[in-house]
MARKOLGU-172338 format. One record per residue (C-alpha): residue in three letters; x, y, z. Coordinates in steps of 0.1 Angstrom, whole numbers, plus 5000, padded with zeros to 4 digits. Layout:
BEGIN
ALAXYZ...
# end
This chain:
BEGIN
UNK682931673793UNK679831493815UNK678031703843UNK678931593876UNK676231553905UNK677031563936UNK674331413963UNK674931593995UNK675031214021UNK673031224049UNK674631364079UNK678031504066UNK680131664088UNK678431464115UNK680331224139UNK679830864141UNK679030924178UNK676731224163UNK675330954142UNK674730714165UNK672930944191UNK670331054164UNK669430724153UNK668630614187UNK667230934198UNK664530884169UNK664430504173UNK661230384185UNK660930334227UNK659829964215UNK662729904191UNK665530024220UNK667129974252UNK669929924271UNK672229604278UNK671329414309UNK673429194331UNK672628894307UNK674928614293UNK674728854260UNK676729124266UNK680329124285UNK680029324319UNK681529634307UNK679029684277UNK675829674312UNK673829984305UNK675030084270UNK672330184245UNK670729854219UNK669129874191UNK666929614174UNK667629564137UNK667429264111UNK670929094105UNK669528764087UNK666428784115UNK665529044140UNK668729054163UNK669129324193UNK672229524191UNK674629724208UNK674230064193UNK678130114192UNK678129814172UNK675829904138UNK677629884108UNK678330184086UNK675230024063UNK673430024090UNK673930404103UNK673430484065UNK670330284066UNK668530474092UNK670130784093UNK667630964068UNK664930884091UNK666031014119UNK667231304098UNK664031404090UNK662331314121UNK664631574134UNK663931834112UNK660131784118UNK660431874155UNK662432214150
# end
């Protein structure tokens, strides 16, 4: 019989909204913003948090709209950019 180990994932037991709100919390001021009244983003998205990540080049982002590889991507960071404030 083989030993099992476990890795405990960043941010179990969180919510993706949970998720979300850390990353950008801990996300650079020059790396984030919010949607403006552009041809990029439909009217209802004006306002809502971005993000600027690499998707084949540096692309900006609605923050609702990172992929689960992407949350798991940066979640660490801003994981332990959180622990180091408290």
């Amino acid at each position: 019989m083989g030993n099992v180990i476990h890795f405990d994932s960043p941010g179990r037991g969180m919510t993706r909204e949970q998720k979300l709100a850390m990353i950008y919390r801990h996300t650079h001021s020059d790396f984030k913003g919010r949607a403006e009244a552009t041809e990029l983003w439909p009217a209802d998205k004006i306002g809502s948090p971005t993000i600027l990540i690499y998707r084949n080049g540096t692309t900006i982002v609605l923050l609702d709209d990172l992929t689960d590889a992407e949350i798991a991507d940066r979640l660490p960071y801003a994981i332990e950019r959180q622990k180091a404030l408290t």
